[in-house]
C-alpha positions in Angstrom: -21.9 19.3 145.8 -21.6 15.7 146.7 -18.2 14.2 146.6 -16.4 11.1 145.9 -17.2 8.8 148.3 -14.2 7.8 150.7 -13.5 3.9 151.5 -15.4 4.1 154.8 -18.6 5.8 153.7 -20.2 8.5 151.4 -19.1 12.1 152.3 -21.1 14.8 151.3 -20.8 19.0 151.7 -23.8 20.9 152.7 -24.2 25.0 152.6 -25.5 25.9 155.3 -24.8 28.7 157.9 -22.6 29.8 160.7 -25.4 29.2 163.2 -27.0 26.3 162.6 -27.0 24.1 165.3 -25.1 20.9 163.3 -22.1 23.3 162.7 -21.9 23.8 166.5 -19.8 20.8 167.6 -17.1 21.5 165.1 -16.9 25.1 166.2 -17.0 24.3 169.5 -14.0 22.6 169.5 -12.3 24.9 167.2 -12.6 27.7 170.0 -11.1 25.1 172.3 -8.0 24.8 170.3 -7.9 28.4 170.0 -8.2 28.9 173.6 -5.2 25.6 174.3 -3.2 27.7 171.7 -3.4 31.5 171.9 -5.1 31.9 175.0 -8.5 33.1 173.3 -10.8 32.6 170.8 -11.8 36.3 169.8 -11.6 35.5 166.3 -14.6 32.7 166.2 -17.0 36.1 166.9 -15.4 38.6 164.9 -17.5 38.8 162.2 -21.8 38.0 162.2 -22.8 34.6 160.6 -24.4 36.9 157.9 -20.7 37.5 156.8 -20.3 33.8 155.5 -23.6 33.6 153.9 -25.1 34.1 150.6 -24.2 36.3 147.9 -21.1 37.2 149.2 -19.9 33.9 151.3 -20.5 30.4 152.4 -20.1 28.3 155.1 -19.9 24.6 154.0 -19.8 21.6 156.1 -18.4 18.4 155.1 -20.5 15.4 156.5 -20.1 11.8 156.6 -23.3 9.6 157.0 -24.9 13.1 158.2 -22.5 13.9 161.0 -20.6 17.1 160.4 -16.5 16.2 160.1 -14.8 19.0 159.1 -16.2 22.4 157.8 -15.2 26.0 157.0 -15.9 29.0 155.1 -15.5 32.3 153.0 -16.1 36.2 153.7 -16.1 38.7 150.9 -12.5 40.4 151.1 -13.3 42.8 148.2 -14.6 42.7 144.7 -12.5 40.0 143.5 -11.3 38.2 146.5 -12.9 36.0 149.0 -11.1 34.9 152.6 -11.2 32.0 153.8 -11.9 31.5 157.7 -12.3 28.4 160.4 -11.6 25.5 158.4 -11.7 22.6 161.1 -11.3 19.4 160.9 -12.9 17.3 164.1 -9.9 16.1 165.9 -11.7 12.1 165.8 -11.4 12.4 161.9 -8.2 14.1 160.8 -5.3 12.8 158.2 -7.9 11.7 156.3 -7.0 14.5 153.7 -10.8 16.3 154.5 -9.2 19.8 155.3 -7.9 19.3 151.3 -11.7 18.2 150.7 -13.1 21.1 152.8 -10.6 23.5 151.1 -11.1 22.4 147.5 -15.1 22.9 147.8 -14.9 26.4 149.2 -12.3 27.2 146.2 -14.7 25.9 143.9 -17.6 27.4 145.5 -16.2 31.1 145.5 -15.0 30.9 142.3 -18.7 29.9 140.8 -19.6 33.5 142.6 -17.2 35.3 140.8 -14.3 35.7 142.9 -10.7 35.4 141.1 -8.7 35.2 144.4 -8.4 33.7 147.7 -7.3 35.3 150.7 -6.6 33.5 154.0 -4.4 34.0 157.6 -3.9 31.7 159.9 -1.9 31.6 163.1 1.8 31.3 163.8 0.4 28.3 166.4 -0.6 26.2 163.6 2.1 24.4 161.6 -0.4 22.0 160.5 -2.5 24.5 158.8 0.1 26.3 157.5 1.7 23.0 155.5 -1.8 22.5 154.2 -2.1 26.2 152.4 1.5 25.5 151.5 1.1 22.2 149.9 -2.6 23.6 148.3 -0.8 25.8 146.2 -1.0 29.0 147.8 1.7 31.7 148.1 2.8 32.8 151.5 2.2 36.7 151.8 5.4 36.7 154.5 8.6 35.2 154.5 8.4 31.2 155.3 12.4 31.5 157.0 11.5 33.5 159.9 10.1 32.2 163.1 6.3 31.9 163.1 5.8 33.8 166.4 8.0 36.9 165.6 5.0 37.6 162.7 1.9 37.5 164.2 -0.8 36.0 161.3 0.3 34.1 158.5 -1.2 35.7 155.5 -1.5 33.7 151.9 -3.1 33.9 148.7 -4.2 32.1 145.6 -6.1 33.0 142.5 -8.6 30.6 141.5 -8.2 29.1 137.6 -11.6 29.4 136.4 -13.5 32.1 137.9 -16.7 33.0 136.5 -16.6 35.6 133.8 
């Protein structure tokens, strides 16, 4: 799934898995900023790397001259709906718009496996994150006026435009 390239270099996405060792650094710091934020990072070993991977999932990283820059990936939710989990962007290479890259490649990914819908949470810490699923097209599952904090995760959705049949 190679991409356009960007004005600095080529960027490319790779399927791989949750454990190999190039997706390390970006997950690595994604538990810091959990830990800076919440307090934890719980959620990073929730679920087994065998979760993200084929049929059912994907993890996908999004390299740049073959150093990972920003990755994430999908679980199967149900039948028809994937969810989405740690999209990262390393902190050395963000508003560069590759969350919106990382984002667009898993969308496309799940929907060529079938899935209709896209599921996601994300915390009440992130406002970044947040803006992006906002401005991505998808619908908040809770009520945007309220204070972040008093709701715990921030749910969303989406449904895909041309899942498989």
């Amino acid at each position: 799934m190679p991409l356009t390239p960007s004005r600095e270099s080529a960027l490319s996405v790779r399927r791989t898995t949750a454990d190999d060792p190039l997706a390390r650094p970006l997950l690595d710091e994604l538990a810091h900023e959990y830990t800076t934020r919440y307090g934890r990072a719980d959620d990073l070993s929730r679920y087994p790397a065998a979760e993200f991977a084929a049929p059912h999932g994907a993890f996908l990283l999004l390299l740049e001259r073959d150093d990972p820059v920003a990755g994430g990936a999908y679980r199967r939710y149900d039948e028809h709906t994937a969810e989405l989990k740690r999209i990262w962007t390393h902190s050395a290479h963000r508003r560069r718009g590759l969350a919106r890259r990382v984002l667009a490649a898993l969308e496309r990914d799940a929907a060529e496996r079938g899935y209709s819908r896209i599921y996601l949470t994300t915390g009440p810490r992130q406002p970044e994150a947040k803006h992006l699923y906002l401005a991505s097209g998808y619908r908040p599952l809770f009520d945007v006026s309220v204070d972040p904090e008093s709701i715990g995760s921030l749910p969303f959705e989406k449904y895909l435009e041309n899942p498989k049949p």
